[in-house]
PDB file as gemmi writes it, atoms N, CA and C in Angstrom:
CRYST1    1.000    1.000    1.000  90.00  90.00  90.00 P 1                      
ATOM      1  N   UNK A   1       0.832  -1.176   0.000  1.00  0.00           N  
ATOM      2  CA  UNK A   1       0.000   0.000   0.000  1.00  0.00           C  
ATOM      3  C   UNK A   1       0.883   1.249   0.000  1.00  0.00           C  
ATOM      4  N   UNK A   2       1.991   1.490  -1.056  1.00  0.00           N  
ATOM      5  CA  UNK A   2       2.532   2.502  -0.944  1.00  0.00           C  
ATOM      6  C   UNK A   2       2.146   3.612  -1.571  1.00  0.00           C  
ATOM      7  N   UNK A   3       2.121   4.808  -1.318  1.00  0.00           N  
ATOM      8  CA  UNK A   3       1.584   5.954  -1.772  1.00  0.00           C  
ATOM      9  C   UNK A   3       2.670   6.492  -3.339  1.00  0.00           C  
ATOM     10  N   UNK A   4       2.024   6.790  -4.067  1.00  0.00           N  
ATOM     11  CA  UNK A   4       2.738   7.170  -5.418  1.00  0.00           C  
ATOM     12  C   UNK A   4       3.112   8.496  -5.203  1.00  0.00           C  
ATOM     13  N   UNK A   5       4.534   8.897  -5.834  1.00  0.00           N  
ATOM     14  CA  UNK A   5       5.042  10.191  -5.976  1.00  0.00           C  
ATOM     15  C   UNK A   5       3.652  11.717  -6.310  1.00  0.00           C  
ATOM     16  N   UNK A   6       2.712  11.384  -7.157  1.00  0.00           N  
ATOM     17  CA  UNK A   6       1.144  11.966  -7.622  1.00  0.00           C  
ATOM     18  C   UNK A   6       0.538  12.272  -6.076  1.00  0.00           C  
ATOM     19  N   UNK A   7       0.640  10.854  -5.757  1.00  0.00           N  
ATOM     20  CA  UNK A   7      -0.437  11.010  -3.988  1.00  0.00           C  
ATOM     21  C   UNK A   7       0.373  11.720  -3.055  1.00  0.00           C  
ATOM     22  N   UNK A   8       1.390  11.589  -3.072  1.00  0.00           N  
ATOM     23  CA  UNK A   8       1.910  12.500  -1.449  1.00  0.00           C  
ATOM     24  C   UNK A   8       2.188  13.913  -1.966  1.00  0.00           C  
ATOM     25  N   UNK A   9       1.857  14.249  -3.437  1.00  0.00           N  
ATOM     26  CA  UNK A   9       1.841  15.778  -3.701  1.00  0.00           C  
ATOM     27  C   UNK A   9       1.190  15.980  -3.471  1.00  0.00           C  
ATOM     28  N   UNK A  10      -0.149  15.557  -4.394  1.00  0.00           N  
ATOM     29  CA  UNK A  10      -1.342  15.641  -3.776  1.00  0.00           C  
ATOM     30  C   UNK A  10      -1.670  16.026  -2.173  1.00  0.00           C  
ATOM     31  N   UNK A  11      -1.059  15.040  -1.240  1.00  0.00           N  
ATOM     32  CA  UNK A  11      -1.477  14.957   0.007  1.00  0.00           C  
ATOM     33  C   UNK A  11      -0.901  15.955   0.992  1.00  0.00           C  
ATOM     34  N   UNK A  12       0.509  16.019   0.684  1.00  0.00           N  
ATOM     35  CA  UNK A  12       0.967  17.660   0.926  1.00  0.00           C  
ATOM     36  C   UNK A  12       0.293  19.098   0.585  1.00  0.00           C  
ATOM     37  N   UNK A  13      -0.128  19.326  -0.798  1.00  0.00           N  
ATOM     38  CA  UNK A  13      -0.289  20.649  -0.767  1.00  0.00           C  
ATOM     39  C   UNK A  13      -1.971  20.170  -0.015  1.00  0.00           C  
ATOM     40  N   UNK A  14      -2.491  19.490   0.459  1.00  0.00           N  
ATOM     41  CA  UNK A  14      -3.740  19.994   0.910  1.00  0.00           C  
ATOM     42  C   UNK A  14      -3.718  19.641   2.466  1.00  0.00           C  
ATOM     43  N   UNK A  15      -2.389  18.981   2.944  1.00  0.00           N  
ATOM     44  CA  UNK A  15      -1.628  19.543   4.071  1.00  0.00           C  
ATOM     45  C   UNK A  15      -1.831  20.877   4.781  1.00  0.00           C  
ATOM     46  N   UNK A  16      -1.084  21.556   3.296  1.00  0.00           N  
ATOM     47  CA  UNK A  16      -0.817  22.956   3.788  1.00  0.00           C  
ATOM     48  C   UNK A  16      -1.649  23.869   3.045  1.00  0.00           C  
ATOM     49  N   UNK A  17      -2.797  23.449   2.363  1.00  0.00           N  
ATOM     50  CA  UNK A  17      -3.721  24.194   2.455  1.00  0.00           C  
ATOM     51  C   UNK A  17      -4.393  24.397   3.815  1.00  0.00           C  
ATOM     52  N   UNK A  18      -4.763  22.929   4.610  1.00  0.00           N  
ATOM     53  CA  UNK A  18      -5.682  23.218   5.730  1.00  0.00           C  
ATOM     54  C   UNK A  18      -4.942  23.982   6.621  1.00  0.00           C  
ATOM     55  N   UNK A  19      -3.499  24.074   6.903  1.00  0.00           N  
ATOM     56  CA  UNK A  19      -2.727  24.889   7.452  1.00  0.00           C  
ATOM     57  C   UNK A  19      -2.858  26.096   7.434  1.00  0.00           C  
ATOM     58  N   UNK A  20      -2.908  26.640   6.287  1.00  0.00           N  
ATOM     59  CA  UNK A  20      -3.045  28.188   6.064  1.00  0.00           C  
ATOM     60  C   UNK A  20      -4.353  28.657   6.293  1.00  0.00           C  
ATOM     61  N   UNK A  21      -5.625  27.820   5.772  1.00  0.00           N  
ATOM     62  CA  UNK A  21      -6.778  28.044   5.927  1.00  0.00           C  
ATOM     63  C   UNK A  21      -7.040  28.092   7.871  1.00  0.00           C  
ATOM     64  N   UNK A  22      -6.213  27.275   8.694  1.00  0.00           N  
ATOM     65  CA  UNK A  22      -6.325  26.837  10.128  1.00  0.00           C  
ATOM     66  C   UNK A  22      -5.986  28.428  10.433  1.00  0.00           C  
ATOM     67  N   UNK A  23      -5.245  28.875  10.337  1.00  0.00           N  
ATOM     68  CA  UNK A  23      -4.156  29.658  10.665  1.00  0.00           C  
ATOM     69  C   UNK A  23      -4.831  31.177  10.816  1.00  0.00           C  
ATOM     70  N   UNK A  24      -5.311  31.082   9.274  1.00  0.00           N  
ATOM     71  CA  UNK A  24      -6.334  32.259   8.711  1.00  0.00           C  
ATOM     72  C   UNK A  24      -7.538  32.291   9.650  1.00  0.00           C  
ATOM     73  N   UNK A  25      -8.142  31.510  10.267  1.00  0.00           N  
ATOM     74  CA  UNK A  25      -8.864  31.264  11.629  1.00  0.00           C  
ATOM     75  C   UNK A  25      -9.105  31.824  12.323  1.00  0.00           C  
ATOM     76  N   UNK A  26      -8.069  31.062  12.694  1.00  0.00           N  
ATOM     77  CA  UNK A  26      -7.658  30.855  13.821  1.00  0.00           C  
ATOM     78  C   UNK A  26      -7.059  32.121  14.412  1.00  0.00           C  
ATOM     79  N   UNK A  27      -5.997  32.971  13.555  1.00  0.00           N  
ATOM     80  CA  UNK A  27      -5.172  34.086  13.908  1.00  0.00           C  
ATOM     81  C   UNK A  27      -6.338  35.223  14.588  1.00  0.00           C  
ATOM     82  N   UNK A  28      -7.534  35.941  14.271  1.00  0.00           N  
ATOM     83  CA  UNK A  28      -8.064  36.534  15.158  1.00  0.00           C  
ATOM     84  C   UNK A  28      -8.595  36.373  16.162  1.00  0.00           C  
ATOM     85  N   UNK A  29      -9.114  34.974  16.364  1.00  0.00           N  
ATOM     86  CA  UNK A  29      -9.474  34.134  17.681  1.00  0.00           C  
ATOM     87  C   UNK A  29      -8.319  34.384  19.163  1.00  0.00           C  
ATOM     88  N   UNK A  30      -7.136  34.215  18.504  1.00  0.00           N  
ATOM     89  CA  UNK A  30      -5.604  34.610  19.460  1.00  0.00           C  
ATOM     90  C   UNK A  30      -5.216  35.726  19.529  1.00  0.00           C  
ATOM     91  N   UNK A  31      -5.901  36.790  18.958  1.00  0.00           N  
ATOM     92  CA  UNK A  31      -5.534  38.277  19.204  1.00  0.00           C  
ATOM     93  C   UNK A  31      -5.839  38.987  20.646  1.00  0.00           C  
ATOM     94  N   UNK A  32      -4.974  39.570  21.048  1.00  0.00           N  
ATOM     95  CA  UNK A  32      -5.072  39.898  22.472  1.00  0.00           C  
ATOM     96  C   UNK A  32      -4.971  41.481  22.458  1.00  0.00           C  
ATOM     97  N   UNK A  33      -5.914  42.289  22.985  1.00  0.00           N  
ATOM     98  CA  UNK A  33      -6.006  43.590  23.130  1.00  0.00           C  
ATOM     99  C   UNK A  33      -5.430  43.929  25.304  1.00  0.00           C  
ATOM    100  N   UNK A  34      -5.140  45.639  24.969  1.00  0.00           N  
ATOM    101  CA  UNK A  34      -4.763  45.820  26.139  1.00  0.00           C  
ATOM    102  C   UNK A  34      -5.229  47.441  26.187  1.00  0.00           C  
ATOM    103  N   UNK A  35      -5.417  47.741  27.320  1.00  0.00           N  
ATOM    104  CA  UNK A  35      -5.643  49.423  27.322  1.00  0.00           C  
ATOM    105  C   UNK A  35      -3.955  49.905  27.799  1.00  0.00           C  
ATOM    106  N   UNK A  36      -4.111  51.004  27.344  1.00  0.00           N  
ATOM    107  CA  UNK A  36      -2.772  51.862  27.617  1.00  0.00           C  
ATOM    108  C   UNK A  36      -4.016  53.372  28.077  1.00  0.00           C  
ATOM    109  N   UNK A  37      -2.924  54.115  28.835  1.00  0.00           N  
ATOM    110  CA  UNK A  37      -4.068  55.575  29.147  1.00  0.00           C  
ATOM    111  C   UNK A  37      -1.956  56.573  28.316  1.00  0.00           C  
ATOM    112  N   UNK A  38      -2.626  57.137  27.736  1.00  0.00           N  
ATOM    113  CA  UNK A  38      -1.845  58.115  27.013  1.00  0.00           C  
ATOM    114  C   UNK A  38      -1.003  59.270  27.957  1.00  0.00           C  
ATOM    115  N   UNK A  39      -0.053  60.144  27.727  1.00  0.00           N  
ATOM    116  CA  UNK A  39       0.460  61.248  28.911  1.00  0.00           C  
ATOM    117  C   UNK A  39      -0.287  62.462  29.045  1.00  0.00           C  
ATOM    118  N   UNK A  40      -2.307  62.277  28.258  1.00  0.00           N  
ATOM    119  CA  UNK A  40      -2.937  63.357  28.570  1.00  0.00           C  
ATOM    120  C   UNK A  40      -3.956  62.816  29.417  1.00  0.00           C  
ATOM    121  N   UNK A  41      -4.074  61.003  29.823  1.00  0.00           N  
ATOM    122  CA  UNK A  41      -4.828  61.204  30.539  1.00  0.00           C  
ATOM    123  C   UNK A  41      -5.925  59.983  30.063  1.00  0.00           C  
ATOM    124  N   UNK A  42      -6.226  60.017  28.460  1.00  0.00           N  
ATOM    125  CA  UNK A  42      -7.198  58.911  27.882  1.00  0.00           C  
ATOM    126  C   UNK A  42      -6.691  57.612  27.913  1.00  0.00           C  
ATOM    127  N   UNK A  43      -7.900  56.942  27.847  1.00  0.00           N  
ATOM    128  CA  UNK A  43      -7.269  55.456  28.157  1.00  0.00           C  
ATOM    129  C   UNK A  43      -7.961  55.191  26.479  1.00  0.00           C  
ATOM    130  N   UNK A  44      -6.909  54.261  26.140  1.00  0.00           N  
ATOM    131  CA  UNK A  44      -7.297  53.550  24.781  1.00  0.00           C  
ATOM    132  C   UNK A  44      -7.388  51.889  24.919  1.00  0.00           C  
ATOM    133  N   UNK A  45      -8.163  51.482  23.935  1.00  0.00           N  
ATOM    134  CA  UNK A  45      -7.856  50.122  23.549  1.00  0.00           C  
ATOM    135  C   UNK A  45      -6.669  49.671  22.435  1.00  0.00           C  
ATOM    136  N   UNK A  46      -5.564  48.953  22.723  1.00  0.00           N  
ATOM    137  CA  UNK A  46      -5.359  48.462  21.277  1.00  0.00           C  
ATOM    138  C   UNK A  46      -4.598  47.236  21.233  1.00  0.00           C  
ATOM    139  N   UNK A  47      -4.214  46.841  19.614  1.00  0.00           N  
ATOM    140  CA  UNK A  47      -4.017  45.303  19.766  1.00  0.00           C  
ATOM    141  C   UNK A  47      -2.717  44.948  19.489  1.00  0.00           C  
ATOM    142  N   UNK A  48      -2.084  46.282  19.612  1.00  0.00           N  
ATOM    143  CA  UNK A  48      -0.853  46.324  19.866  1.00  0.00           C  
ATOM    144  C   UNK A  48      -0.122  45.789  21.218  1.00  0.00           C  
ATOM    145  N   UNK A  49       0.631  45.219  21.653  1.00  0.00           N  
ATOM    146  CA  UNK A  49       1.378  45.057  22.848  1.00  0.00           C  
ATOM    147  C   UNK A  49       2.299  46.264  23.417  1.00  0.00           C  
ATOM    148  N   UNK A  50       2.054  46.890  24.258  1.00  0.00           N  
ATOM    149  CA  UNK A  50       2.793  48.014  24.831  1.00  0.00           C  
ATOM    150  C   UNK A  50       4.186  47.519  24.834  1.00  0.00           C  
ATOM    151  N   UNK A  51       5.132  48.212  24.424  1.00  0.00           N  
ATOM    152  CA  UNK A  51       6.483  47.565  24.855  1.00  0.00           C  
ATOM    153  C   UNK A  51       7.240  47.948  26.805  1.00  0.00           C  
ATOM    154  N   UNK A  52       6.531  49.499  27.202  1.00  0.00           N  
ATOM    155  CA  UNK A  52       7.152  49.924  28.338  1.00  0.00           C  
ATOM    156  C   UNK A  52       8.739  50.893  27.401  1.00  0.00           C  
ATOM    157  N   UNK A  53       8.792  50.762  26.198  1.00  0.00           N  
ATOM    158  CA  UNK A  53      10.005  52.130  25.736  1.00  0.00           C  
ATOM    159  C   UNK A  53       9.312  53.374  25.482  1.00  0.00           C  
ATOM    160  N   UNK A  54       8.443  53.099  25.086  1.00  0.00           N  
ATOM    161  CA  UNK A  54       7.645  54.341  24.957  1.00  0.00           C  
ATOM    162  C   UNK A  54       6.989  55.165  26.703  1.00  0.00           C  
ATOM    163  N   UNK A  55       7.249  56.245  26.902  1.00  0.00           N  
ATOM    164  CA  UNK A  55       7.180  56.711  28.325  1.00  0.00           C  
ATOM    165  C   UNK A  55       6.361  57.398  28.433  1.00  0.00           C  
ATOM    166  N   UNK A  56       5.324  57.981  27.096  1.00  0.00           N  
ATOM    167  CA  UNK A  56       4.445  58.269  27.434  1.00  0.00           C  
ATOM    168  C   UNK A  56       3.228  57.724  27.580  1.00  0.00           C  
ATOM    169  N   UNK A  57       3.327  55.869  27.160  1.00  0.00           N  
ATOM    170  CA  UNK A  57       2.032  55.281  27.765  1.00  0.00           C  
ATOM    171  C   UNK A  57       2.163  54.483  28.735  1.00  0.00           C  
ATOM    172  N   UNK A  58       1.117  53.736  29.337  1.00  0.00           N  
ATOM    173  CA  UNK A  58       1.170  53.723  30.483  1.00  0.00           C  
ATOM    174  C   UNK A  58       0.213  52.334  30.225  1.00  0.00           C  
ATOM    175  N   UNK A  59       0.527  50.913  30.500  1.00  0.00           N  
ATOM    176  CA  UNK A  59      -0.300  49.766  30.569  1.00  0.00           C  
ATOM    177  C   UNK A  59      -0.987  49.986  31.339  1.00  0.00           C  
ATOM    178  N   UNK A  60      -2.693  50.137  31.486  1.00  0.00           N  
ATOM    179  CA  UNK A  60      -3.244  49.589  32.679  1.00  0.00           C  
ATOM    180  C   UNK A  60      -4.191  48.265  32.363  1.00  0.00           C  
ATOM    181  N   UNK A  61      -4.748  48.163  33.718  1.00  0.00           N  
ATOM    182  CA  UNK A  61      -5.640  46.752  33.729  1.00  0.00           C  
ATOM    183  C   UNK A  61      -4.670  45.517  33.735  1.00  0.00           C  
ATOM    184  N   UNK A  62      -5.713  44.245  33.241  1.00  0.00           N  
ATOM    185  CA  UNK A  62      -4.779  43.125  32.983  1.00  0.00           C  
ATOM    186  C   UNK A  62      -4.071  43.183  32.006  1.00  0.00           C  
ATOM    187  N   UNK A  63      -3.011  42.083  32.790  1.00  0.00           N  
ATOM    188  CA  UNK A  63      -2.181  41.935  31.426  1.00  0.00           C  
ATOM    189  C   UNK A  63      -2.422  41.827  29.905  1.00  0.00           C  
ATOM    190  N   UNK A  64      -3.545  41.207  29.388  1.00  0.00           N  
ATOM    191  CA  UNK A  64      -4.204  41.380  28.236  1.00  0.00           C  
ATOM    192  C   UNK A  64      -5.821  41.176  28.756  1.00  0.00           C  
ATOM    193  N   UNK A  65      -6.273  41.337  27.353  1.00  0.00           N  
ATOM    194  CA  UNK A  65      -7.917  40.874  27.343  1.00  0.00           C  
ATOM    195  C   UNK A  65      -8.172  39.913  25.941  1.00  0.00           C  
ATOM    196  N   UNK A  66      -8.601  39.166  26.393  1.00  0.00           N  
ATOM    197  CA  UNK A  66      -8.965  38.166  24.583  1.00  0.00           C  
ATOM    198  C   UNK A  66     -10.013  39.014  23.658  1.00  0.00           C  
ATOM    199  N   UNK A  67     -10.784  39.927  24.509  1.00  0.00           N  
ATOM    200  CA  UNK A  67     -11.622  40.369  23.380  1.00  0.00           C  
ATOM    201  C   UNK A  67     -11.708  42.031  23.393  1.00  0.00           C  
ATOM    202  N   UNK A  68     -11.945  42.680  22.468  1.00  0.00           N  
ATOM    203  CA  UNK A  68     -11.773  44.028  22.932  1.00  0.00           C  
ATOM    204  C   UNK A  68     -13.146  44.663  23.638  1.00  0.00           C  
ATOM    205  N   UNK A  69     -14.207  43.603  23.394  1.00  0.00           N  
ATOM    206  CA  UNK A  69     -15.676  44.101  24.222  1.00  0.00           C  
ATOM    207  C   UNK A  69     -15.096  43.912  25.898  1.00  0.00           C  
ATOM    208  N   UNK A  70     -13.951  43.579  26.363  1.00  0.00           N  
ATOM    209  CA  UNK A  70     -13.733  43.485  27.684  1.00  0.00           C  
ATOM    210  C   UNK A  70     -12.949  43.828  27.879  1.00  0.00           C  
ATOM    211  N   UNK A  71     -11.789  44.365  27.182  1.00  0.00           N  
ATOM    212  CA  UNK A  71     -10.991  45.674  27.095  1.00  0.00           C  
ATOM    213  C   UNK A  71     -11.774  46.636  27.629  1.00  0.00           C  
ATOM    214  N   UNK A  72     -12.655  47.263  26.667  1.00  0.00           N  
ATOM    215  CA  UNK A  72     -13.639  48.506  26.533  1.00  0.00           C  
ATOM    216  C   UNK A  72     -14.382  48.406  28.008  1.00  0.00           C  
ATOM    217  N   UNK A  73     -14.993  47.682  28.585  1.00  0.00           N  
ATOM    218  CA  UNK A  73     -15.649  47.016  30.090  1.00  0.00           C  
ATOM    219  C   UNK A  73     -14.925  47.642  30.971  1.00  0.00           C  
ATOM    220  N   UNK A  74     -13.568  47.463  30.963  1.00  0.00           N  
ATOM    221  CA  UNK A  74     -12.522  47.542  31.688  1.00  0.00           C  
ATOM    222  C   UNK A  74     -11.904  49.249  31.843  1.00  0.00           C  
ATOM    223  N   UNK A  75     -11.977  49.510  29.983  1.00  0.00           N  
ATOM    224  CA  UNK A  75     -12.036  51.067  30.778  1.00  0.00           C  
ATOM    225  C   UNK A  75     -12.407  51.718  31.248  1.00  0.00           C  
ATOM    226  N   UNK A  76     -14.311  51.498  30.918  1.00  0.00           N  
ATOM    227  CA  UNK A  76     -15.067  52.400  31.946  1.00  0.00           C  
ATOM    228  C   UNK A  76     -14.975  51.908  33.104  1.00  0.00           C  
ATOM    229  N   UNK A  77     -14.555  51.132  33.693  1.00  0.00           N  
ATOM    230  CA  UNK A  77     -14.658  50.975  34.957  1.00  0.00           C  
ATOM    231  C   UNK A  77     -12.986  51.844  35.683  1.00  0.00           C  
ATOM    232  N   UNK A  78     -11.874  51.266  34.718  1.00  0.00           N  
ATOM    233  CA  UNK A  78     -10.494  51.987  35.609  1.00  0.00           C  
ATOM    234  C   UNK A  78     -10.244  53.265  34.969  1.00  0.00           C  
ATOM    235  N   UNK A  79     -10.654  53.774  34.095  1.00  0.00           N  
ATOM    236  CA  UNK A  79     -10.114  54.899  32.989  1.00  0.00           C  
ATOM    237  C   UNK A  79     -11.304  56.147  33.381  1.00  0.00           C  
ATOM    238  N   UNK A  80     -12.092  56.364  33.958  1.00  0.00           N  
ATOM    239  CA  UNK A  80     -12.939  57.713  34.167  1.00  0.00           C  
ATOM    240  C   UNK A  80     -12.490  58.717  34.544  1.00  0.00           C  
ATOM    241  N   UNK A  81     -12.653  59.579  33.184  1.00  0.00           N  
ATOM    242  CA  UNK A  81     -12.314  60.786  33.109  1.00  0.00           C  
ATOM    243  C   UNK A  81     -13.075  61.437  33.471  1.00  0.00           C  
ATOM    244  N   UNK A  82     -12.565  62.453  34.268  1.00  0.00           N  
ATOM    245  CA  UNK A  82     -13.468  63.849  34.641  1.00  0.00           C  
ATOM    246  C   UNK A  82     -13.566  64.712  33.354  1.00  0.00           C  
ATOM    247  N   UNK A  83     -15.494  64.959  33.162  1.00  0.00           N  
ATOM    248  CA  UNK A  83     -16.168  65.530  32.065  1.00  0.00           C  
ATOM    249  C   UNK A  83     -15.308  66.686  31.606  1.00  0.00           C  
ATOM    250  N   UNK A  84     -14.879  67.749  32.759  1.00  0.00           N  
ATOM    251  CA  UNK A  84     -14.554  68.696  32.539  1.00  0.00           C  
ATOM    252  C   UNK A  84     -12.951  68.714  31.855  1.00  0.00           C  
ATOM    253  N   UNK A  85     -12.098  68.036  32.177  1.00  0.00           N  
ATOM    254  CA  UNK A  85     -10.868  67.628  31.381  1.00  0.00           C  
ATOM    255  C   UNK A  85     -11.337  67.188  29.794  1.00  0.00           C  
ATOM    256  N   UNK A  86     -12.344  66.515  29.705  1.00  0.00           N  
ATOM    257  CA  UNK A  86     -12.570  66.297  28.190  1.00  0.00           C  
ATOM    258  C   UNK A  86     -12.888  67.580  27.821  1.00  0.00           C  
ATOM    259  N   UNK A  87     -13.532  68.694  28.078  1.00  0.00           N  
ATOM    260  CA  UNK A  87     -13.869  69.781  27.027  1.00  0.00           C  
ATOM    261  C   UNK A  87     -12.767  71.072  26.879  1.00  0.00           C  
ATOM    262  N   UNK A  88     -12.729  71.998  25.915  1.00  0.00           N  
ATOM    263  CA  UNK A  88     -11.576  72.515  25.282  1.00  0.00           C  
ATOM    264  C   UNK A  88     -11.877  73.716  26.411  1.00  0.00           C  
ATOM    265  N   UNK A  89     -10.997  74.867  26.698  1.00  0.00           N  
ATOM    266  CA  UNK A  89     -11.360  75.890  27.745  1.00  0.00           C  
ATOM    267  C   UNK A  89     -12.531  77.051  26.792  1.00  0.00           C  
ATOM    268  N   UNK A  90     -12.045  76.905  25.534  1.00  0.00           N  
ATOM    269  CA  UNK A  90     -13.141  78.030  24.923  1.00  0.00           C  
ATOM    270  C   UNK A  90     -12.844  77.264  23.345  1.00  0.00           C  
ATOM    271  N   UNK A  91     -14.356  77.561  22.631  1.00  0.00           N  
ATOM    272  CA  UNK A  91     -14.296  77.024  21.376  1.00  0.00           C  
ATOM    273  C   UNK A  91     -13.210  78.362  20.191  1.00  0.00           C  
ATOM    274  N   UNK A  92     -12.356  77.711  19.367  1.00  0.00           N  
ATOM    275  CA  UNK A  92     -11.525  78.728  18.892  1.00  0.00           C  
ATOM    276  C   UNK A  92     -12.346  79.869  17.862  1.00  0.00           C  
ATOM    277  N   UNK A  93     -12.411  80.880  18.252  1.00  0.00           N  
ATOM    278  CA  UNK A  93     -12.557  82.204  17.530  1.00  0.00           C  
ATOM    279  C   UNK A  93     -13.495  82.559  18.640  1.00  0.00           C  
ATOM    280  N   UNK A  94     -14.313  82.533  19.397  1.00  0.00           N  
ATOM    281  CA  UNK A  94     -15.158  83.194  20.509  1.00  0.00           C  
ATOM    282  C   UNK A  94     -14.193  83.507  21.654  1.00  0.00           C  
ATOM    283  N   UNK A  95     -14.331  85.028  21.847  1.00  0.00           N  
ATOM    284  CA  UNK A  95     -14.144  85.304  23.122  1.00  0.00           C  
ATOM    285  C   UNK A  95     -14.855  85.379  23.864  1.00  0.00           C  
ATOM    286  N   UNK A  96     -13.986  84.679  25.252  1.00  0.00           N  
ATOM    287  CA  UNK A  96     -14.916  84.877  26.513  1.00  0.00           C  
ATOM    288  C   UNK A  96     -15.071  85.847  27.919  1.00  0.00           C  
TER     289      UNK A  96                                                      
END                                                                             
């Protein structure tokens, strides 16, 4: 029952078809989001990994989150900003 030079090509490239197709998957299923809060104060989501060289962000929360709907959970609960820090002191061209 030996396999012919035809069959194990065959049987390879659809090897590594299901491979790539697995992979293609699979790869957003394993994506891991994290909040960082910026040096003004906002907290973001992203699916970047903070490295800690950069000094003006700042990891908070857990170490990661698997999904970013619990990222986002997570900021309103550690990231609340005071209303008044979000708005500008005067809209530009009105004096006050």
């Amino acid at each position: 029952m030996a396999l012919s030079a035809l069959e194990l090509g065959r049987m390879s490239r659809r090897v590594l078809l299901i491979a790539v197709l697995f992979t293609a998957v699979a790869d957003p299923a394993l994506a891991n989001w994290w909040i960082v809060r910026a040096s003004d104060g906002k907290c973001i989501v992203v699916d970047i990994e903070p490295t800690g060289k950069d000094k003006t962000v700042t990891k908070v929360g857990k170490d990661y989150y698997q999904t970013p709907d619990q990222a986002e959970a997570d900021v309103k609960r550690l990231c609340k900003e005071s209303k008044s820090g979000d708005q500008p002191a005067g809209k530009p061209g009105n004096a006050e």
